[in-house]
N, C-alpha and C positions, 0 to 999 in steps of 0.2 A: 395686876397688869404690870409691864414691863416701864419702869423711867431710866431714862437716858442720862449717866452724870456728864454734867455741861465742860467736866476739866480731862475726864480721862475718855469721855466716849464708850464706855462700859455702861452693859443694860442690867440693873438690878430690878428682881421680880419684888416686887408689892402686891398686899392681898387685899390691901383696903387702900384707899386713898390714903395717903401718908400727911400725920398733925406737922403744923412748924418745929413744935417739938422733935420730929423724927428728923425733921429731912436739914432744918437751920430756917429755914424761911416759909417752908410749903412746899409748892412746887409749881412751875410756868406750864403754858400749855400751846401749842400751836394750830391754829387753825390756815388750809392755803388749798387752792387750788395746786391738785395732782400735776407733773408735766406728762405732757400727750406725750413725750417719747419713754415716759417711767422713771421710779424716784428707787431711791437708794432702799433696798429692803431688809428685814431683821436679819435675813438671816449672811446679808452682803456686809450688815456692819458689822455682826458678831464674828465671820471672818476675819475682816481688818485688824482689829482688834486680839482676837486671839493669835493672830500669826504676827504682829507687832510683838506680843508679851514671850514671845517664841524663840524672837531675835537677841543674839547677845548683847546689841548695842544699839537700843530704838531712842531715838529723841523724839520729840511729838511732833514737830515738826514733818515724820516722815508718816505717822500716823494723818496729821492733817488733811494732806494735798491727796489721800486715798480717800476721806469722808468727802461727800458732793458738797458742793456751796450751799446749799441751802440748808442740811443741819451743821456744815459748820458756823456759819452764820446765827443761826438761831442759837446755837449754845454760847455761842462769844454773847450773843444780846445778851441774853438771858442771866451771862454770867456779871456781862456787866451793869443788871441790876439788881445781885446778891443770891441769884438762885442755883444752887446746885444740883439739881435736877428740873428734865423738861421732857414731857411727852409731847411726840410729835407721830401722830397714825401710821404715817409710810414704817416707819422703824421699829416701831414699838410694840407692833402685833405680828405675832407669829401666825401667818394667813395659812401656813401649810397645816395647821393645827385648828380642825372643823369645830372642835371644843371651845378654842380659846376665841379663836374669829365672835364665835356666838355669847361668848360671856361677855367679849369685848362691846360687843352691840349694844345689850342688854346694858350695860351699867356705863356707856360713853358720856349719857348727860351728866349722872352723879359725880364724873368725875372731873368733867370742864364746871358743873354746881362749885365744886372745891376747889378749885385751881383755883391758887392768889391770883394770878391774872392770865388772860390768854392772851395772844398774839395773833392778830387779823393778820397775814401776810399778802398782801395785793400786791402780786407779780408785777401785774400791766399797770401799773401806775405809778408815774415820775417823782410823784411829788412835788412839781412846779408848779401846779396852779392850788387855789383855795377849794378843798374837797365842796365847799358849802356853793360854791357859784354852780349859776343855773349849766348844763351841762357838760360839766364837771369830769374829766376822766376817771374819778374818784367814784360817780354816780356810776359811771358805765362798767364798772370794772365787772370781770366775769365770777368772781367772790363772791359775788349777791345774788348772781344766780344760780347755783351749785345747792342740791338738795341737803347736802349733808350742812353745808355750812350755817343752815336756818337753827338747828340749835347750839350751833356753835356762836353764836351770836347772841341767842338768849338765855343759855346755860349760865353763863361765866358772869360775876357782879362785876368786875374790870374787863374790860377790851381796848388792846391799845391797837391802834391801827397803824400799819408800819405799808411804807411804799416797798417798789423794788431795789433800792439801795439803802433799806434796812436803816431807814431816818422816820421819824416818829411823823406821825398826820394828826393823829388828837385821837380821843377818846370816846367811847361808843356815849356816855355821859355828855361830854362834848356837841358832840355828831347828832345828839337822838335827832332832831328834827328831821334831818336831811336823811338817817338809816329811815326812819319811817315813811319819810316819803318815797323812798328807792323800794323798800321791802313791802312794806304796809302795815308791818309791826306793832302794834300800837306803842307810842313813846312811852306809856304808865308799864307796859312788859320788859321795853327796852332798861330800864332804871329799877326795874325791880318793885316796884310800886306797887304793881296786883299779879298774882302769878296766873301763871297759863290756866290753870283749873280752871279759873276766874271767866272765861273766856268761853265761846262756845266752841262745839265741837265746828260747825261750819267756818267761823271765823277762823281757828285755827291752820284748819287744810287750805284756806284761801290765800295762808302765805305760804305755803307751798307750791301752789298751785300755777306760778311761772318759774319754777326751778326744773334743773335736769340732775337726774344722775347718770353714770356709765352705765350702771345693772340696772337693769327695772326693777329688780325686786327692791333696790335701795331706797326706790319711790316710798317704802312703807317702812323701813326697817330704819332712815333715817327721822322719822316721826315716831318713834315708842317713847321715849324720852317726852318729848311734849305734849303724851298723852297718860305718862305713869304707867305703861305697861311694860311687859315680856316678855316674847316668845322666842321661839326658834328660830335660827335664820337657815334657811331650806335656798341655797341659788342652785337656781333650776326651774324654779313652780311660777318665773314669770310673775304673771299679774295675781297669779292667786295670791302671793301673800300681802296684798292692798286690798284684798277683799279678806283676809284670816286678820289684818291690821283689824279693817270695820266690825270683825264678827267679838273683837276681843272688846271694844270699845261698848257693843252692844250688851257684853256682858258685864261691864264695871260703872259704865256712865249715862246714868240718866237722860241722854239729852237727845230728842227727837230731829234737831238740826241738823244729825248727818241723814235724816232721810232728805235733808232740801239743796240738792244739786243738780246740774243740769250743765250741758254742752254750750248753751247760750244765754243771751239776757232774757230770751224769750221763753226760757224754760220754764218760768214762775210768771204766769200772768193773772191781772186783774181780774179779780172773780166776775166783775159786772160785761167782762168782754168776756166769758168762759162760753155763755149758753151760744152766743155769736160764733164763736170759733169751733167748736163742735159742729155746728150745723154745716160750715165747709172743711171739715176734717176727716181726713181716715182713721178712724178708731184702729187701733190694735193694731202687732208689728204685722208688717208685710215682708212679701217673698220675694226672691228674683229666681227664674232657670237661667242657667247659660248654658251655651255649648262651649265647646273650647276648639281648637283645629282638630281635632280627631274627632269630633262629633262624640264626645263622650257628653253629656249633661250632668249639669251640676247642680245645687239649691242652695243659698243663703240668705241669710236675712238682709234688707235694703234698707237703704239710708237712716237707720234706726237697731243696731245691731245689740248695741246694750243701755241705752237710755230706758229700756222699759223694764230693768232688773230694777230691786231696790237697793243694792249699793253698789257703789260708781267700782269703776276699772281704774279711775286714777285720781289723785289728787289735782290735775288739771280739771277735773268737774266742777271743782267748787271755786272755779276764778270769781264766777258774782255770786258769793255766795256770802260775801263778808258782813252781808248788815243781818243777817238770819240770827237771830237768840233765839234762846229757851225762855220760855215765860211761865209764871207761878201758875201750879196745875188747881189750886183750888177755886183764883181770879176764873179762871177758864170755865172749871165747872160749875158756877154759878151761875157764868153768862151763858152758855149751852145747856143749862137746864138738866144735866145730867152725871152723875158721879164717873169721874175718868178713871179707867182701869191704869194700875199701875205698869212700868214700863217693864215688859219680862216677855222674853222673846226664845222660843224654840227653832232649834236650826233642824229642819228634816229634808232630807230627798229633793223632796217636794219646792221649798223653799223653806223662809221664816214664818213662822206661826205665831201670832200676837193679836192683841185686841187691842183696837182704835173707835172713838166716837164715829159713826158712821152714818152718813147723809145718802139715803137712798135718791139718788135721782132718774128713774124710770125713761121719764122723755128725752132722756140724754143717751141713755143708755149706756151710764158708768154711774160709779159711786164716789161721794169724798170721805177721805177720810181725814179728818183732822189732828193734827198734830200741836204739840205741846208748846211751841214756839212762833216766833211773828218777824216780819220784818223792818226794816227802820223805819216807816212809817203805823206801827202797830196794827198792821192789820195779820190775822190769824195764816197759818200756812194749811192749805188743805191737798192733798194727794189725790191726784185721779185717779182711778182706778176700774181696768177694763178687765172682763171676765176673762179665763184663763183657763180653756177646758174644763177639772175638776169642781166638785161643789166647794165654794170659798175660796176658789184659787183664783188668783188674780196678777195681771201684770200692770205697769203704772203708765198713763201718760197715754198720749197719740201725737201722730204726724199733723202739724198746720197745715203742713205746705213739702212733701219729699223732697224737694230740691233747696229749703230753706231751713225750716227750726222744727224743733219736737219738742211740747208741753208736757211737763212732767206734774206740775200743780197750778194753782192758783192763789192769791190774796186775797181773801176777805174781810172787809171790817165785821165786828159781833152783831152788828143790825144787820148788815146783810143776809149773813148764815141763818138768820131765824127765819126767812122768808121761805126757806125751803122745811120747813116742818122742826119734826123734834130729831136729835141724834138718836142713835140705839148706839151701846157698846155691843160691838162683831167680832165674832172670831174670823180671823181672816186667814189666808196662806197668800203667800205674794212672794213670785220666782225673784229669789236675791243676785242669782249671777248666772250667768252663760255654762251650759255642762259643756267641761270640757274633755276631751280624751286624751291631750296628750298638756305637757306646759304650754301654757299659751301664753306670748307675749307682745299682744297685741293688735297682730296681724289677722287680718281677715279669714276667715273659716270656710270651707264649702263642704256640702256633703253632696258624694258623688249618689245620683239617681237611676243612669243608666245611662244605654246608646241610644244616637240619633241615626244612623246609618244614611240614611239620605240626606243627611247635612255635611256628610264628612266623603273623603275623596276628590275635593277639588283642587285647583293647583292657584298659584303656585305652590310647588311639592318639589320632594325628595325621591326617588327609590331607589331600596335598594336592595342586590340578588344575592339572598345570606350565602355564603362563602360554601357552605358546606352543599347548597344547592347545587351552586358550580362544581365543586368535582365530582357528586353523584353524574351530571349531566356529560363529565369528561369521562367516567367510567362504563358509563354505556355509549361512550363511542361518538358524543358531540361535543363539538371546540369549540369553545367562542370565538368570535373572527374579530373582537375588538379587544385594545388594550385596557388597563384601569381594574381596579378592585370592585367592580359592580357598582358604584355608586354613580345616580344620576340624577341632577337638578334638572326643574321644569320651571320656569319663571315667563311673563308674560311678554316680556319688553326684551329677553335674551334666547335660550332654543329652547324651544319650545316643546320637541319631541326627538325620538331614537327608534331607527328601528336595530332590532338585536337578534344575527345572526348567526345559528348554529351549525357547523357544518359534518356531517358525517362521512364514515370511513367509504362510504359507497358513493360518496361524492353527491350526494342530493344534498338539502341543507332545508333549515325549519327558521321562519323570521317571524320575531314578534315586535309587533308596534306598541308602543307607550309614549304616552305626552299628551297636551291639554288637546282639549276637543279641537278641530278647526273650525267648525262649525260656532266659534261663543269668538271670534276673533274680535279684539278690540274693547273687550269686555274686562276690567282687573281681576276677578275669579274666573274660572273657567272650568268644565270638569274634567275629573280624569278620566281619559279612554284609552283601550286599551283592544290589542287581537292578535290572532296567529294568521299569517302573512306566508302558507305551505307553497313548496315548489314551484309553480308556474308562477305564483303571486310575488314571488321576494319582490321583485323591483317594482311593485302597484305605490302610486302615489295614494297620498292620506286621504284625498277627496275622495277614493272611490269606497272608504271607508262608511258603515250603517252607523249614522249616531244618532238612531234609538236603540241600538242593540250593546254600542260597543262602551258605553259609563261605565263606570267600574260600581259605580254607586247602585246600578239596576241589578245588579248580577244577584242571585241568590246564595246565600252564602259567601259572598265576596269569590266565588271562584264559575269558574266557566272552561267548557269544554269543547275543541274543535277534534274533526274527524281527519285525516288527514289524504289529500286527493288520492293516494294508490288504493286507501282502505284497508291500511295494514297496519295502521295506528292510530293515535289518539293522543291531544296533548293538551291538560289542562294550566290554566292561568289561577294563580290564586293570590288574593291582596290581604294585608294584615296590615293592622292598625302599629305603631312601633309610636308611644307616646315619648316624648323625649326632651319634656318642658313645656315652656312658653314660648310664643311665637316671636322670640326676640333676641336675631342672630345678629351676631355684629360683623363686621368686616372678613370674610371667609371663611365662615360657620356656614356648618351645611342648614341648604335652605328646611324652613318648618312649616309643614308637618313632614314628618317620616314617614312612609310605607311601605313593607317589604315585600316582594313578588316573587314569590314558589312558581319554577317551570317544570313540569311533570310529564315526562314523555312513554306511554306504555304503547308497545307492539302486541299486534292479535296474533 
C-alpha cells in the first residue's frame, strides 16, 4: 500500500507494512470521518506533488496551501511526534485501480494491527468539554457511528483521540469505559486483552449493527478484518456481499450465533410463551397483490420480506443480538441425549443444507432446530422452522402480529427441551437469502402478475393524442380546432373534461368527448368516459351522455367504434395504458396515471 511521507508529501508504495527499522519509527495511521462535499484524492495529491517538483523554484510553502487541511494537518502531527510516514485512506488508495481498491480492503486491519499508533480524528468535536461527562459531544460524535471506523478502533493497540483543532482528547486506553459504553465494544477488545476470535460471531455484528456506510456493500467489507477473512470487493452486488460476508464466515467459523438474529427484541422469545404464540400466529411468509395506477398487478412479500431466510440482509439484524454465544458442543449433547453433528454447511440453489438436532413438533406445525449456542441467561437458542415447499426444505420463523414483530426462534432452558421428546439429527435445506435478479439494495421487490383492466382508467388522469396520431388525422383532411401538444389533464376539483374537435375540408367536423364521468360527481376517483360527439351532436352537453356504455374501462379491448350519422364512415376510440412511474407528481408534473387516445377515422 501506498504511505504518505509527513515532510515532502510524496506517496511511496510499500508491500508489506513497513518495520521501525524501515520507515525510523513505523508508521501513523489516520482514522476520520469522510467530508460530505469530498477529500483530497491519490491521484489529486500525486498531481500537486509532481508539478511542484516540475517547478524551477518550489518552496514548500507553495506545495502546502495546494494539500487540503486535513492531510496537511495530519502530517505536521504526525510529524511532530517523530513519524515519517502516515497513511490516511482518502490519499493513499488508488480507487481508480479495482485491483488495488480490493487488496486494500482485504489487508486494511493488518495494517491499522501494525500501525505505532492511529489517529481518531473527530471533526465535530471542540474539545471543550470532558469527552467522559454524561453527554458529552465527544459521545455523540458521528466517528462512532461510521461502519468503517469500528475496526479502526479495534485494530490499532494505540489510539489517540484528537478534536477538530487537532489538540489531543486522551487515549482509546484512557477512554475505554466511555468508547464502550458509546460503541458496546467490550473494554477486554478495546485494550487488547482478548481478541475478536474470542468473541462470538453475533456479538461481534452487534457492534456494527448501529453504524452506517455510504456503499451498502461496505456494510460487509468493513467487517472482514474482524472476522479474519477475504474476499473480493464486487460494488454493485448491493446487499449480497453481507450475505457472501455470512457464507465465508460459515465456511471458516464454527459458530451457530450468526443464525440468532432478528429485526426486534421479540425475534428470540421464551420457549415457555412459544406453543402460546403459535396458536395466534401466521405460520409462514405471506403475500400482498397491489394494483398500481394503471391497473397493472403486482405480488410481494408483506411485512416479513426476509426475516424468514437464514442469513440477515444486514448487520442492523443483530442490534439484540449481543448476549448470544456459542457454547460447548459436547455440554450440549449430553443434555439433548444425542450426538451433534458437526457444523459443515452446503450452499445450493435451494438454499443451505446442513444438519441440526431436530425437535419434531407436529401440534405446532413447525420444527426446532437447535443450535450450538445460548443466551445470557443460558438458556439454549432453538430455530423455528416452517415447511418450505420441497422435502426438507424449510424457511424460519413466523409473523406474531403483521403490523408488530416476527419470531425467528426461541429460549430454552435443557429441562425444558426434554419435554418435547428426543432430538434426531436432520438433514435439513433452509432458504438463506431472497433470489435476486438484478443487485439489490435493499429496496423492496415486486413481481409483476398481470392486468386488472377494470381497476385502471379512472381519473384523476392524463391524456394524451400521440403526435404522430395528429398528423395521420391532418393528412386525411381533419384539423384540430384547438391549440397545445395533445396533452390533457382531468382532475376532480379543476376541469374535468374536453370535448375535441375535428374539422374537415368539406366543412362537417367529428367531436370527441373525454373526461371523468359526470355521473361519480363529488366522488375523489371517478371513471374515465369517453365518445364521439358526430355532426348534429357537436354542441350536446355531457348529460346527455350513456354512462353504462361510455367507461373506457367497459370497452373490450380498450377501443370502441361509432358509425357516423351520413353512414359514410366510422371512427374508432382507442385507450392505452402509458406507465410512467409512481403516482407522485410535484408541482407541474403531468397529472398520473398517463393514457394515450388513438382517433381513427375510416370512410366506406
Amino acid at each position: 500500500m501506498w504511505l504518505l511521507h509527513t515532510y515532502t508529501f510524496e506517496l511511496r508504495w510499500f508491500h508489506h507494512p513497513p518495520l521501525p527499522s524501515t520507515t525510523g519509527h513505523g508508521y501513523a495511521i489516520l482514522s476520520h470521518v469522510w467530508d460530505p462535499q469530498g477529500e483530497q484524492t491519490h491521484q489529486d495529491l500525486k498531481n500537486i506533488v509532481t508539478e511542484a517538483q516540475t517547478q524551477p523554484i518550489t518552496t514548500k510553502l507553495q506545495v502546502d496551501i495546494r494539500i487540503s487541511a486535513k492531510i496537511r494537518n495530519c502530517c505536521a502531527f504526525a510529524r511532530s511526534m517523530g513519524y515519517c510516514y502516515v497513511w490516511i485512506d482518502s490519499c493513499c488508495v488508488d480507487k481508480t485501480s479495482s485491483a488495488e481498491l480490493s487488496e486494500t480492503i482485504n489487508s486494511m486491519f493488518e495494517w491499522y494491527t501494525l500501525a505505532a499508533v492511529c489517529y481518531a480524528f473527530l471533526g465535530d468535536v471542540d474539545g471543550l468539554e470532558d469527552p467522559a461527562s454524561e453527554g458529552s459531544v465527544f459521545r455523540r460524535s458521528r466517528w462512532f457511528t461510521r461502519g468503517w471506523t469500528l475496526q479502526e478502533l479495534i485494530a490499532p493497540r494505540d489510539v489517540l483521540f484528537l478534536c477538530k483543532d487537532w489538540h489531543m482528547l486522551g487515549t482509546k486506553e484512557d477512554l475505554a469505559d466511555v468508547v464502550e459504553d458509546v460503541t458496546g465494544v467490550d473494554r477486554a477488545i478495546l485494550l487488547q486483552e482478548k481478541k475478536p476470535h474470542e468473541v462470538s460471531v453475533a456479538r461481534r455484528m452487534s457492534w456494527a449493527s448501529r453504524r452506517e456506510t455510504t456503499r451498502v456493500e461496505d456494510e460487509a467489507y468493513s467487517l472482514l478484518g474482524l472476522f479474519g477473512l477475504c474476499m473480493p470487493a464486487i460494488y454493485g452486488e448491493g446487499r449480497g456481499a453481507f450475505i457472501r460476508l455470512q457464507e465465508e464466515i460459515l465456511k471458516h467459523l464454527p459458530d451457530q450465533s450468526i443464525f440468532a438474529w432478528g429485526p426486534g427484541p421479540g425475534s428470540i422469545i421464551e420457549g415457555r410463551r412459544l406453543e402460546d404464540t403459535l396458536v395466534r400466529s401466521s405460520v409462514g411468509p405471506g403475500l400482498y397483490h397491489s394494483l398500481d395506477a394503471h391497473g397493472r398487478m403486482f405480488s410481494g412479500c408483506g411485512d416479513m420480506p426476509t426475516e424468514r431466510f437464514l442469513l440477515a440482509q444486514s448487520p442492523r439484524m443483530f442490534r439484540y443480538s449481543s448476549g448470544i454465544s456459542p457454547i460447548d458442543t459436547s455440554a450440549l449433547s449430553q443434555g439433548l441425549g444425542t450426538q451433534l453433528p458437526g457444523s459443515q454447511y452446503t450452499i445450493t440453489s435451494y438454499g443451505v443444507r446442513t444438519q441440526f438436532p431436530i425437535f419434531h413438533v407436529s401440534a405446532w406445525g413447525c420444527d426446532l432446530a437447535v443450535l450450538a449456542c445460548e443466551d445470557n441467561q443460558a438458556r439454549i437458542i432453538c430455530l423455528v422452522l416452517t415447511r418450505a415447499g420441497g422435502p426438507g426444505c424449510h424457511t424460519i420463523g413466523f409473523s406474531i402480529d403483521p403490523s408488530t414483530s416476527y419470531c425467528r426462534a426461541a429460549a430454552f432452558s435443557a429441562e425444558t427441551l426434554t419435554f418435547y421428546g428426543s432430538a434426531m439429527t436432520t438433514d435439513v435445506c433452509i432458504m438463506h437469502r431472497p433470489i435476486y435478479t438484478h443487485p439489490h439494495h435493499g429496496n423492496p421487490t415486486e413481481t409483476r402478475v398481470g392486468w386488472a383492466a377494470s381497476a385502471t382508467f379512472w381519473g384523476p388522469c392524463s391524456i394524451i393524442i400521440p403526435s404522430w396520431n395528429i398528423s395521420r388525422l391532418r393528412r386525411a383532411g381533419y384539423t384540430p380546432t384547438w391549440t397545445g401538444d395533445g396533452l390533457f389533464s382531468f382532475t376532480t376539483c379543476g376541469q374535468t373534461h374536453s370535448t375535441l374537435t375535428f374539422t374537415a375540408r368539406s366543412g362537417t367536423s367529428i367531436s370527441v368527448f373525454i373526461g371523468l364521468c359526470p355521473a361519480h360527481r363529488g366522488s375523489e376517483r371517478r371513471p374515465l368516459h369517453a365518445c364521439v360527439l358526430p355532426y348534429a351532436h357537436a354542441g350536446s352537453s355531457s348529460s346527455t351522455l350513456d354512462c353504462r356504455e361510455e367507461h373506457v374501462a367497459r370497452w373490450k379491448d380498450l377501443s370502441k367504434t361509432w358509425r357516423l350519422l351520413d353512414g359514410l364512415g366510422y371512427v374508432m376510440l382507442k385507450f392505452k395504458n402509458w406507465p410512467c412511474g409512481d403516482q407522485t407528481p410535484g408541482p407541474g408534473a403531468i397529472q398520473q396515471p398517463l393514457f394515450a387516445l388513438e382517433i381513427h377515422v375510416d370512410h366506406v
